[in-house]
C-alpha positions in Angstrom: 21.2 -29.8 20.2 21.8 -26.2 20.5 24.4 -26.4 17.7 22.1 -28.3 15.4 19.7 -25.6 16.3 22.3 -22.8 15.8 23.2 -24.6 12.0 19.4 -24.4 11.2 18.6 -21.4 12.2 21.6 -19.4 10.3 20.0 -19.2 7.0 17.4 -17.2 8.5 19.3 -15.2 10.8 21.7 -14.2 7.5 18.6 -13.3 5.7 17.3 -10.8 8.5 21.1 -9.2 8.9 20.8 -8.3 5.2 17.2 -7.3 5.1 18.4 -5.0 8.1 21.6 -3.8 6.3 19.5 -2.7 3.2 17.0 -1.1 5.0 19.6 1.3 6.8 21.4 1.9 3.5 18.5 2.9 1.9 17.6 5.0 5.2 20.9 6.9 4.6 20.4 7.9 1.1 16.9 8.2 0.4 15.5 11.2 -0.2 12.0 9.8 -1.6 9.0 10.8 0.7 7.6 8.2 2.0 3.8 9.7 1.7 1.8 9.5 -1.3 -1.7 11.8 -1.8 -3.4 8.2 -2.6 -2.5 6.4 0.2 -4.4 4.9 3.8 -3.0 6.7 6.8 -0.6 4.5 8.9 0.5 4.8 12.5 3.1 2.9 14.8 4.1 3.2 18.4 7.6 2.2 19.8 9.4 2.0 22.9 12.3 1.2 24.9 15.1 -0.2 23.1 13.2 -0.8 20.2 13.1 3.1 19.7 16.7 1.9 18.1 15.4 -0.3 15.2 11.8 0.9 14.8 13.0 3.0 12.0 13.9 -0.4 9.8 9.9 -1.1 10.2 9.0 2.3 8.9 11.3 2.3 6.3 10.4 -1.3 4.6 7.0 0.3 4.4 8.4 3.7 3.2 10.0 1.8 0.0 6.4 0.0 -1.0 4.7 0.7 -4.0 2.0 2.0 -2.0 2.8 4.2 0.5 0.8 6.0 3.3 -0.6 9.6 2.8 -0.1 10.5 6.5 2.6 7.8 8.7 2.7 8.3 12.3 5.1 7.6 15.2 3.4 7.4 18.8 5.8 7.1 21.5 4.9 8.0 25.6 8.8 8.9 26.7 9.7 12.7 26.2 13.3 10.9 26.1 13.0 9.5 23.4 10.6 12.6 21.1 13.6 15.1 22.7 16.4 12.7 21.1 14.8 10.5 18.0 17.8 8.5 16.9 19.4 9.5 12.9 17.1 6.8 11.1 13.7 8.3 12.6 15.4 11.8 11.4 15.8 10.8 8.3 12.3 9.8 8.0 11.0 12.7 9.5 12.2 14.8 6.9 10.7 12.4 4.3 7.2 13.1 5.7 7.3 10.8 9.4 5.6 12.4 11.9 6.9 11.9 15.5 4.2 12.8 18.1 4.6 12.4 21.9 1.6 11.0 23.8 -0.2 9.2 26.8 0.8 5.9 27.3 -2.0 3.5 26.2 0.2 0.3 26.4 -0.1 -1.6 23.2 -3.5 0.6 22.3 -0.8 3.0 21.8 -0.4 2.2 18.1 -3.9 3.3 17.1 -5.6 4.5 20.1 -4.0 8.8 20.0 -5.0 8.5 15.9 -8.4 8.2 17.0 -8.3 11.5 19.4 -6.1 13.2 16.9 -8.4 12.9 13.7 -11.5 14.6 13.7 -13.0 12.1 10.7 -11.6 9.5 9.1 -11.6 10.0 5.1 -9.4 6.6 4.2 -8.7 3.6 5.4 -6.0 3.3 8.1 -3.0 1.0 8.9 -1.4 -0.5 11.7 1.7 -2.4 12.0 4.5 -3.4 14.4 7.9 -1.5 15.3 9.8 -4.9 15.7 8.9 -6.8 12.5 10.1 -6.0 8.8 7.3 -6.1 6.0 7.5 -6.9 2.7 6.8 -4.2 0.2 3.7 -5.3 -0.9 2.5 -5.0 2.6 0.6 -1.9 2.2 -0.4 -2.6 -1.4 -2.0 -6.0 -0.3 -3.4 -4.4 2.6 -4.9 -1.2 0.6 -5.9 -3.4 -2.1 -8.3 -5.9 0.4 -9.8 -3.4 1.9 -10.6 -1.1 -1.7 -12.3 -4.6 -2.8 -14.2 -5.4 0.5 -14.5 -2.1 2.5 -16.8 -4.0 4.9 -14.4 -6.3 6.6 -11.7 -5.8 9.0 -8.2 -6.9 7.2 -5.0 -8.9 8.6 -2.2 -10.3 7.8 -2.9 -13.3 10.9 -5.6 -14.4 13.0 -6.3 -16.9 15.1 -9.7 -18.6 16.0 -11.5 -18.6 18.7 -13.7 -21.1 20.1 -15.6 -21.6 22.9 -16.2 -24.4 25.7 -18.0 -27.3 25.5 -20.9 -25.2 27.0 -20.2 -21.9 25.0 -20.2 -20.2 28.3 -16.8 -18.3 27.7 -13.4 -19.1 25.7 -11.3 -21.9 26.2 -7.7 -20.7 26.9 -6.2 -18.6 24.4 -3.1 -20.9 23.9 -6.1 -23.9 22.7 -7.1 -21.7 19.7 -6.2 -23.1 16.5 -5.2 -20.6 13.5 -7.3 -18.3 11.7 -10.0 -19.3 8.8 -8.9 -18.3 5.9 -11.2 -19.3 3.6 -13.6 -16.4 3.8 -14.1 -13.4 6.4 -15.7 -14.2 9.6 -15.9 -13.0 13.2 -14.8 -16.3 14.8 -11.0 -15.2 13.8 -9.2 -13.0 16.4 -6.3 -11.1 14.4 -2.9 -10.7 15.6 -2.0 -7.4 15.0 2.4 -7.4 14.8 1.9 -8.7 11.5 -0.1 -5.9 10.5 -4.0 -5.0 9.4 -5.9 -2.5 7.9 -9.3 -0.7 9.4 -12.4 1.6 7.4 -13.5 4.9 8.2 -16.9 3.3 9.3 -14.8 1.0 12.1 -12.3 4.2 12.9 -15.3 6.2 13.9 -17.3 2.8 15.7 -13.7 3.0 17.9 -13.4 6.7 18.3 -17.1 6.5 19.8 -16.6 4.2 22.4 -13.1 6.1 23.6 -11.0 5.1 26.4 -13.6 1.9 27.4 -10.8 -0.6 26.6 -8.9 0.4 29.5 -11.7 -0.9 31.8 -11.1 -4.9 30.5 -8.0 -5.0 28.3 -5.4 -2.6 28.4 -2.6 -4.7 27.6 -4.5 -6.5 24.6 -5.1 -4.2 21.6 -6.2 -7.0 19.4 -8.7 -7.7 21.8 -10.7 -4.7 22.1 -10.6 -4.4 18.2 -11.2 -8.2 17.9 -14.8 -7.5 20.2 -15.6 -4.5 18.4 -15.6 -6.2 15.0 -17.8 -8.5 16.5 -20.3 -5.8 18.0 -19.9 -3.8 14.8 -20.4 -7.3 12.6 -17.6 -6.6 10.8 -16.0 -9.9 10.0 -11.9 -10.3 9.7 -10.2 -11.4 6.3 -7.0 -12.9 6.6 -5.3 -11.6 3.6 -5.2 -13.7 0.7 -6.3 -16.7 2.9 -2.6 -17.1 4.4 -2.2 -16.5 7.5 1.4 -14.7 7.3 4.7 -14.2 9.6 7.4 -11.8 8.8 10.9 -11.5 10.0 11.2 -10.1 13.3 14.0 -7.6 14.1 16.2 -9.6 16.7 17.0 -6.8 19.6 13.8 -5.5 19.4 12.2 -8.5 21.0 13.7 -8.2 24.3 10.8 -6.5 25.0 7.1 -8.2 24.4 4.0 -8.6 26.0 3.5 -12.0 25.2 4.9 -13.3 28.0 2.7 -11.5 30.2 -0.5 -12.0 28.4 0.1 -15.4 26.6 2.9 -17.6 28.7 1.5 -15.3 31.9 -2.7 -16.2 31.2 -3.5 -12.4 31.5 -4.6 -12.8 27.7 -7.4 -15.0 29.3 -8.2 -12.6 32.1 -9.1 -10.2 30.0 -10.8 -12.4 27.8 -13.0 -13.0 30.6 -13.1 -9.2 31.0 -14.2 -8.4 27.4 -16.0 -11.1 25.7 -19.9 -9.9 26.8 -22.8 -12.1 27.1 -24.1 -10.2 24.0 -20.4 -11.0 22.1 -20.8 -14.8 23.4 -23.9 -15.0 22.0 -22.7 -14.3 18.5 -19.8 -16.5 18.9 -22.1 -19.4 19.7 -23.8 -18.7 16.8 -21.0 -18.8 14.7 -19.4 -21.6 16.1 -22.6 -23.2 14.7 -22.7 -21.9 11.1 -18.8 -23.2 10.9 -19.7 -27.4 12.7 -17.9 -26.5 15.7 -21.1 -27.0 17.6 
């Protein structure tokens, strides 16, 4: 079985070894900046051994057709900012910032732009140091959120649904996959394969600060997830399709998911943030879609 598995698996695996090789050719001999004046600001963290690769994830963006006005790089080990690695280098001179800050677990990724920024002028980005995107990632992204600035967008989402009683989520492994077929706030987006935020939710975040760390630190999608809710700010999945891209092999040695989904802490703290008040809308909702 694992050698049938192997056999099916290698068209895949070949595909993300040359996706990989590209992307570090390119990363030796571009000189293009990867910033345009146009573009939504973008930020990443990175950690650990992914520190390695998460240059191959900045640089499939980098090479898009749209490309960010300001990108980046969040990581909490003075290590690693003392000793980036060639590829973050590279981009660094192409117009990558690499800022050392507090460790916010996975609110890392977003969480220091809000302290950073003053105001937010333009839309702003998130995305994954351990997955390669396409190079209409940003476009797509840029482009949902110019048509329909009012909605939180996402490459994936899930939905989430309620016991019989609507008296607090069923396990998070029971929900089914995002609606696609228009924006709502039953879907809860998965952030690794990348999203896009307004200046009106930035500054709805900024305001309530460091709160998250009180019921979900290790679940980023979560806190955004329940303030989209509050905020009534529904979530588009992009295009209607909920998406997966290639993951970068080493640099899932290291996840959260099998604290928070294989582990059930995702539930704990979906016990932790869902308020009566966030319920309450969910109940409704679940009745507007037949659930109820």
């Amino acid at each position: 079985m694992g050698v049938f598995s192997f056999i099916r698996n290698l068209p895949n695996k070949l595909h993300i070894t040359l996706l990989m090789a590209k992307l570090n050719f390119y990363n030796r001999l571009s000189s293009k900046s990867m910033l345009s004046a146009t573009g939504p600001t973008l930020s990443m963290t990175t950690y650990g051994v992914r520190f390695e690769t998460s240059h191959l994830s900045l640089e499939a963006i980098a090479r898009g057709k749209v490309r960010p006005s300001r990108a980046i790089l969040f990581v909490d080990d003075e290590g690693l900012f003392n000793n980036p690695t060639k590829g973050i280098e590279r981009l660094m001179k192409r117009g990558l910032e690499l800022k050392l800050v507090e460790n916010f677990g996975p609110h890392t990724k977003y969480y220091p732009f809000l302290e950073l920024v003053d105001d937010f002028e333009r839309p702003h980005a998130t995305g994954d140091d351990d997955h390669i995107y396409p190079k209409w990632w940003l476009k797509k992204l840029s482009t949902s959120i110019e048509q329909e600035p009012g909605y939180l967008h996402a490459f994936r989402a899930h939905c989430i649904r309620l016991n019989e009683e609507g008296t607090e989520a069923l396990p998070y492994l029971e929900w089914g996959p995002g609606i696609t077929e228009k924006p709502t706030n039953l879907n809860f987006y998965t952030s690794s394969m990348g999203e896009i935020y307004s200046p009106d939710f930035l500054r709805a975040a900024k305001q309530r600060g460091r709160e998250f760390l009180d019921c979900c630190p290790k679940n980023d999608d979560l806190w955004l997830t329940s303030l989209a809710i509050q905020q009534n700010v529904p979530i588009s999945v992009v295009e209607g399709i909920n998406r997966t891209f290639p993951a970068i092999p080493a640099s899932q040695q290291l996840t959260l998911e099998a604290t928070n989904v294989f582990g059930g802490y995702n539930d704990v703290q979906i016990r932790e943030t869902f308020t009566e008040e966030i319920l309450s809308k969910l109940r409704e909702l679940e009745h507007q879609h037949g659930f109820r």
